[in-house]
ZADOTOR-597656 format. One line per 2 residues: their letters; for each residue x, y, z of N, C-alpha, C. Coordinates in Angstrom, 3 decimals, always signed. Layout:
BEGIN
A	X/Y/Z/X/Y/Z/X/Y/Z ~ ... .
! end
This chain:
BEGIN
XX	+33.593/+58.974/+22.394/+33.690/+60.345/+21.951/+32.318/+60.802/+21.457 ~ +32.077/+61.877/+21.648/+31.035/+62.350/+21.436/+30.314/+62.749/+19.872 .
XX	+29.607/+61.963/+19.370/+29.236/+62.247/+17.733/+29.245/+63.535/+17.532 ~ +28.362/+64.319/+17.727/+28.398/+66.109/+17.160/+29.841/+66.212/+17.437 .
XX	+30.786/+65.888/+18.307/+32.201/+66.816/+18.208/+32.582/+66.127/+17.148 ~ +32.345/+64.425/+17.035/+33.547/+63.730/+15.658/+33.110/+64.386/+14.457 .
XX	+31.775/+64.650/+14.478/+31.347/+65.298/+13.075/+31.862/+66.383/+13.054 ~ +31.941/+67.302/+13.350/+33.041/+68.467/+12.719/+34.397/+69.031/+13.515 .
XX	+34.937/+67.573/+13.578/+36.348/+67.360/+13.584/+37.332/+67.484/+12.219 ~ +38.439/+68.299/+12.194/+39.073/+68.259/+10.924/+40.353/+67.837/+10.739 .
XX	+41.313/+67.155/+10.199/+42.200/+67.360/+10.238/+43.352/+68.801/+10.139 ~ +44.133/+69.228/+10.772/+44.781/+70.508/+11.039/+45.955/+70.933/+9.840 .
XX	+45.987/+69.405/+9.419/+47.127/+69.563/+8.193/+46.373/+69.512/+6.936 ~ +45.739/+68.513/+7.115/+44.930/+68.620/+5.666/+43.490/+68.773/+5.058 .
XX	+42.948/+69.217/+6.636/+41.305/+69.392/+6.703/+40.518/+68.308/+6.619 ~ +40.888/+67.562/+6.526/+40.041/+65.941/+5.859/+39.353/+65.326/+7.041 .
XX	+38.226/+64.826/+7.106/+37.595/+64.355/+7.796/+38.495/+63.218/+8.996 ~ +37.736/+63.724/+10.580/+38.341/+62.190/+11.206/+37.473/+61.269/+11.643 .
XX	+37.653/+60.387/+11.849/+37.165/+58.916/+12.230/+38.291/+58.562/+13.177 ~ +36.797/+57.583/+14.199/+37.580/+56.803/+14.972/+38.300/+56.047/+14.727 .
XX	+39.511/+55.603/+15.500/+40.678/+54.690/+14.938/+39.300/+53.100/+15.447 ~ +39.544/+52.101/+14.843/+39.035/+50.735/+14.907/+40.498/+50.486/+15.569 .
XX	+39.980/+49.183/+16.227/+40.359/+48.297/+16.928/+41.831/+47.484/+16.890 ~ +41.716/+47.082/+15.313/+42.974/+46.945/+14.382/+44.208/+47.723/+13.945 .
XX	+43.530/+48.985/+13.513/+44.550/+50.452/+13.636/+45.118/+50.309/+14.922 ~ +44.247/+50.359/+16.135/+44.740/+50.787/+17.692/+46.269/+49.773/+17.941 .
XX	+45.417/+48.022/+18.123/+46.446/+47.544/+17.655/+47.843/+47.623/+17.483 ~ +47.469/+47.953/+16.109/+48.434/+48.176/+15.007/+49.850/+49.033/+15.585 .
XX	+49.151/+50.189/+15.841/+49.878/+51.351/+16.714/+50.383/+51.373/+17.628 ~ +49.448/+50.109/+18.310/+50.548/+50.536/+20.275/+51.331/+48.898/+20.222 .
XX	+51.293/+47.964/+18.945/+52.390/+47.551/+18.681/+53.811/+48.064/+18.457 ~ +53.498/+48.776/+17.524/+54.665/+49.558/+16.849/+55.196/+50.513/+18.172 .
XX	+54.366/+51.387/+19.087/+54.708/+51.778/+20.210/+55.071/+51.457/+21.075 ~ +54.720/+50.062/+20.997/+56.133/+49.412/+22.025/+56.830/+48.915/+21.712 .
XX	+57.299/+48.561/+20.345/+58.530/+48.398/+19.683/+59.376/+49.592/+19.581 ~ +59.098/+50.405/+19.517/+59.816/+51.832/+19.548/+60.104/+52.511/+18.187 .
XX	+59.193/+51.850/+17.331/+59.542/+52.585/+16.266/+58.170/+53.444/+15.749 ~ +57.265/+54.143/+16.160/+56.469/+55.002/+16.387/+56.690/+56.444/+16.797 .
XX	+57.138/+57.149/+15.712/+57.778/+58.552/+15.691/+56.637/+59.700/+15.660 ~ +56.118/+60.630/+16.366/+55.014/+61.899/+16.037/+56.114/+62.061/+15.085 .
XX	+55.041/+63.623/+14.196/+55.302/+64.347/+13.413/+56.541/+65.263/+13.550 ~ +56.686/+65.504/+14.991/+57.717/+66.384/+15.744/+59.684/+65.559/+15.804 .
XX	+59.305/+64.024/+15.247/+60.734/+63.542/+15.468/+60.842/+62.672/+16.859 ~ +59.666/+63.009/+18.337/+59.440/+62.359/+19.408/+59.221/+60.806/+18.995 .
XX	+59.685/+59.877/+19.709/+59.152/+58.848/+20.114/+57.335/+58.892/+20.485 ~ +56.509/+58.043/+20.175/+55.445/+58.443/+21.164/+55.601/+57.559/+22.653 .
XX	+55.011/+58.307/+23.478/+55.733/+57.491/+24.727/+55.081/+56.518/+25.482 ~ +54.016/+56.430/+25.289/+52.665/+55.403/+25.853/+51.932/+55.188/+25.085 .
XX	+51.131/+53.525/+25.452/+50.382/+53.519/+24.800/+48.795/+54.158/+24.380 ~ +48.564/+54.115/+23.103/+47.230/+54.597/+23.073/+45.702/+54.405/+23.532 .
XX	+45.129/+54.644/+23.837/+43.712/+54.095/+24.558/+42.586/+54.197/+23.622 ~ +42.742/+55.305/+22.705/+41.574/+56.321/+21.859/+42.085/+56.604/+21.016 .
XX	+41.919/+57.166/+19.093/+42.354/+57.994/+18.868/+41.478/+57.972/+17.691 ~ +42.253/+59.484/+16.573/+40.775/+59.942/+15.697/+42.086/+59.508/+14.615 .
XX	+41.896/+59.382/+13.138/+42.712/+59.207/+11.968/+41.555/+59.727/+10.747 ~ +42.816/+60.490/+9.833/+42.404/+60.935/+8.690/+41.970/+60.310/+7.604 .
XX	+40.977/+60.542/+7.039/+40.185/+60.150/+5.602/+41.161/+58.825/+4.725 ~ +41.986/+59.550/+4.387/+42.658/+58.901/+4.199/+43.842/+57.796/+4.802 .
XX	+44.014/+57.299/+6.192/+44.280/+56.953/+7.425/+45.965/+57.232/+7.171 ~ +45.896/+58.453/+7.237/+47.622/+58.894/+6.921/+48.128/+59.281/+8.242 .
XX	+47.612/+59.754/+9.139/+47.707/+60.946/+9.910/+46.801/+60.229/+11.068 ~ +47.560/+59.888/+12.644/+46.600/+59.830/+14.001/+47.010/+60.453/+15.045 .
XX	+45.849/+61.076/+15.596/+45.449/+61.807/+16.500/+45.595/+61.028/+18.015 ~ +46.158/+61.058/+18.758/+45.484/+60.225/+19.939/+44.434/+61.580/+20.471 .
XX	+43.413/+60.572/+21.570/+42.487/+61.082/+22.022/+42.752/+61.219/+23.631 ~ +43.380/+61.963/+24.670/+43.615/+61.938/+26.031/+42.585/+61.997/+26.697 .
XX	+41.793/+61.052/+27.529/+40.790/+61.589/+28.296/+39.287/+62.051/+27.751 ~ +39.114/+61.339/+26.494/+38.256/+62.178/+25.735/+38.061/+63.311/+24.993 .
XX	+39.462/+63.966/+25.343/+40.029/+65.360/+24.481/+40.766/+64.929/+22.880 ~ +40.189/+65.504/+22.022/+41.424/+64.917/+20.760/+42.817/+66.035/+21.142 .
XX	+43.763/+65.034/+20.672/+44.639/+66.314/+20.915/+45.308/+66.469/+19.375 ~ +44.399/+67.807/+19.036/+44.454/+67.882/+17.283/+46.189/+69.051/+16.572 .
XX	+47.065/+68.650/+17.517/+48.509/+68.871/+17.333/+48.902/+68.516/+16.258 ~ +49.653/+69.293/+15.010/+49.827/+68.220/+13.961/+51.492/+67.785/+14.245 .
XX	+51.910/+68.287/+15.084/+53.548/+68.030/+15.529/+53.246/+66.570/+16.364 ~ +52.030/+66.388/+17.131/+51.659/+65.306/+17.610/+51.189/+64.478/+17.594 .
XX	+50.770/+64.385/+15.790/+49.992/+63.460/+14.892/+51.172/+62.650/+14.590 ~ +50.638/+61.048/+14.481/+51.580/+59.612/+14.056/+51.283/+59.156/+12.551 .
XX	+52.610/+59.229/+12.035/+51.739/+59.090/+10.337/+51.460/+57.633/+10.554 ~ +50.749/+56.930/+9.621/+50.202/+55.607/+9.545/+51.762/+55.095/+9.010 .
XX	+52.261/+55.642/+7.719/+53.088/+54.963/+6.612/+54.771/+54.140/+7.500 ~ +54.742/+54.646/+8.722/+56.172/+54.007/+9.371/+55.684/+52.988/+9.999 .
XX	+54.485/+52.528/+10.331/+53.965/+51.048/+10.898/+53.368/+49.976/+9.739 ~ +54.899/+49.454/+9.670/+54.046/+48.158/+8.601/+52.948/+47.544/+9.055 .
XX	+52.390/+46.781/+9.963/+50.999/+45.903/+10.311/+49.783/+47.153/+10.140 ~ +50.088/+48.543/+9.705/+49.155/+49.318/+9.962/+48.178/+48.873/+8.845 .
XX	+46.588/+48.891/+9.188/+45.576/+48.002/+8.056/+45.275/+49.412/+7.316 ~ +45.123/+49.082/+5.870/+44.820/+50.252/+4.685/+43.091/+51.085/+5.078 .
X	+42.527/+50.027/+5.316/+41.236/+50.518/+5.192/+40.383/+49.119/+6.169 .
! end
């Protein structure tokens, strides 16, 4: 992803800075995504796994990244707090 875009990337719900998801988060996530217990904000299942994605300051809130596009949806943001293995920091 391209630095000047991550730098003034915001979160949509809570404005807070994003960062790339690490390796561990990713992980973390497309575990839980293929266990099926990985819900968006919207109540959806998410339906594939992730490749990319951006997460909030506080790593509450992830973004996947499609193709190099963030897709900054907050109905389509994955909270961190429903994936236990998800790492704090």
């Amino acid at each position: 992803m391209d630095r000047k875009l991550l730098d003034i990337l915001v979160c949509p719900a809570s404005r807070q800075p994003l960062a790339l998801l690490d390796a561990a988060g990713l992980d973390a996530l497309n575990a839980a995504i293929a266990a099926g217990s990985a819900r968006r904000e919207d109540g959806a299942a998410q339906a594939g796994p992730v490749r990319e994605a951006l997460i909030t300051h506080d790593r509450k809130r992830v973004y996947r990244v499609d193709d190099g596009i963030p897709v900054l949806l907050v109905e389509e943001a994955i909270g961190t707090a429903q994936i236990p293995d998800f790492p704090k920091a």
